[in-house]
N, C-alpha and C positions, 0 to 999 in steps of 0.2 A: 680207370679212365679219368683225363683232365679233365671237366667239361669246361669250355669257353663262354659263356654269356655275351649272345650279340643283344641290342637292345629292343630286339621285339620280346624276347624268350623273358630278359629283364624286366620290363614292363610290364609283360603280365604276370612275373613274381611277385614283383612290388605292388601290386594294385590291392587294395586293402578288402577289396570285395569278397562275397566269401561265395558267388558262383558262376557259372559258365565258365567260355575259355580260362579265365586267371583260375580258377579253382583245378582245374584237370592240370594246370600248368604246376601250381604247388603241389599236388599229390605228385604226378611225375617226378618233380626237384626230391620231396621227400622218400618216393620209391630208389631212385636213382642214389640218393645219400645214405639208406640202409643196403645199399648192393655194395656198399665202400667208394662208389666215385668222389672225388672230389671237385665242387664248382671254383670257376675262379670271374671275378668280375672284373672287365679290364677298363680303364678308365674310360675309355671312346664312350664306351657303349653307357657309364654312369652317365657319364656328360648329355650324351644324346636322348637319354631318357629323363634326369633333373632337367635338363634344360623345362622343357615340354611338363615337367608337373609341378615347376615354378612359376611358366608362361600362363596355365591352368587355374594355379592357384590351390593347387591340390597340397592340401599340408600332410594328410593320414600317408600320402602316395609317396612324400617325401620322408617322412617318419619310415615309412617299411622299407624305400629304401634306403636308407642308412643302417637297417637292421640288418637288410643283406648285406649290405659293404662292409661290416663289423664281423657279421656270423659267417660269410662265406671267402676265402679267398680273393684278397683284389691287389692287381697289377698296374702301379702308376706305369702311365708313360715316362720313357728315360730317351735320350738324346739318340743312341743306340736304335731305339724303335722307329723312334722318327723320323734317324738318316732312312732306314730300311726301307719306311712305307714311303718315302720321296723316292728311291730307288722303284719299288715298285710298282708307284704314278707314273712314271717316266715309262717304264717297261710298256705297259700297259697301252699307254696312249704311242708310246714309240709303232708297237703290232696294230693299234688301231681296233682296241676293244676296250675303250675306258668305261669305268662303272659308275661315272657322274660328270657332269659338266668340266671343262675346264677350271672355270673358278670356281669351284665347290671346295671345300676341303676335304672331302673324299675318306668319308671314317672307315669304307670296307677295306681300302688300304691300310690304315692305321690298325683294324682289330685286325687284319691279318699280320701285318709285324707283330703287333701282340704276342698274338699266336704262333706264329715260329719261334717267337723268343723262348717260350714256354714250351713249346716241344727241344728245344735247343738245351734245356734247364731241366727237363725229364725224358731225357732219349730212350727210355725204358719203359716208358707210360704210352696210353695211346691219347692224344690231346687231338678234341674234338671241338669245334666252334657249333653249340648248338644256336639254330638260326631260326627264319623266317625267308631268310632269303639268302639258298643255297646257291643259285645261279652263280653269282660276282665273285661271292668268297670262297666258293672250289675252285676258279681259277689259280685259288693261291694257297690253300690252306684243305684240311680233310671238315670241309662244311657240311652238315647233318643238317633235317629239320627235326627241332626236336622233340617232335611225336614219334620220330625216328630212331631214338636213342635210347 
């Protein structure tokens, strides 16, 4: 399995603390990485999480992640991604179910282009966006949460 890192599941990867939720979150990353899956970090979700431990101030939080974006699988946004998830803002708001304000820039469309890229790139895998919030991104993608996984 692909897993996808949305940036709640990210966050509490990266968080350098060694208990409560981020600690049950790393053992799962590290169970799920001796079962063979492979993580992939896609940039939305880096971005969405530095943003917020540079806003912080958090340098340890910015340090671990960089260790994950090095150690684990990560996915720049490409032009390709980008047309897709404006496709699928449009979709969205076209049916009249959007999953953030108008002028948001709307990352759950972006990690779901992500995400189909990377299922499109391993047709043979099963690529998972593990989340916090399965609700917006099963509209478009196979979203878990991933205590689920």
């Amino acid at each position: 399995m692909v897993i996808v890192l949305d940036s709640g599941p990210l966050a509490l990867l990266s968080n350098p603390t060694s208990g409560g939720v981020a600690a049950q979150a790393q053992a799962w990353a590290r169970a799920r990485l001796g079962a063979g899956d492979r993580f992939v970090v896609p940039e939305i979700s880096d971005y969405e999480v530095r943003r917020e431990l540079l806003r912080a101030r958090k340098e340890l939080g910015v340090a671990r992640l960089d260790e994950l974006c090095a150690g684990l699988g990560y996915s720049p946004l490409t032009t390709p991604m980008m047309r897709a998830a404006a496709e699928l803002w449009a979709e969205t708001r076209n049916a009249g179910m959007p999953t953030a304000h108008d002028a948001a820039l709307d990352g759950d469309v972006i990690l779901a282009a992500q995400a189909r890229h990377l299922q499109a790139r391993h047709p043979d895998d099963t690529v998972a966006v593990a989340t916090t919030n399965v609700a917006h991104l099963a509209r478009y993608v196979d979203a878990r949460d991933w205590n689920d996984l």
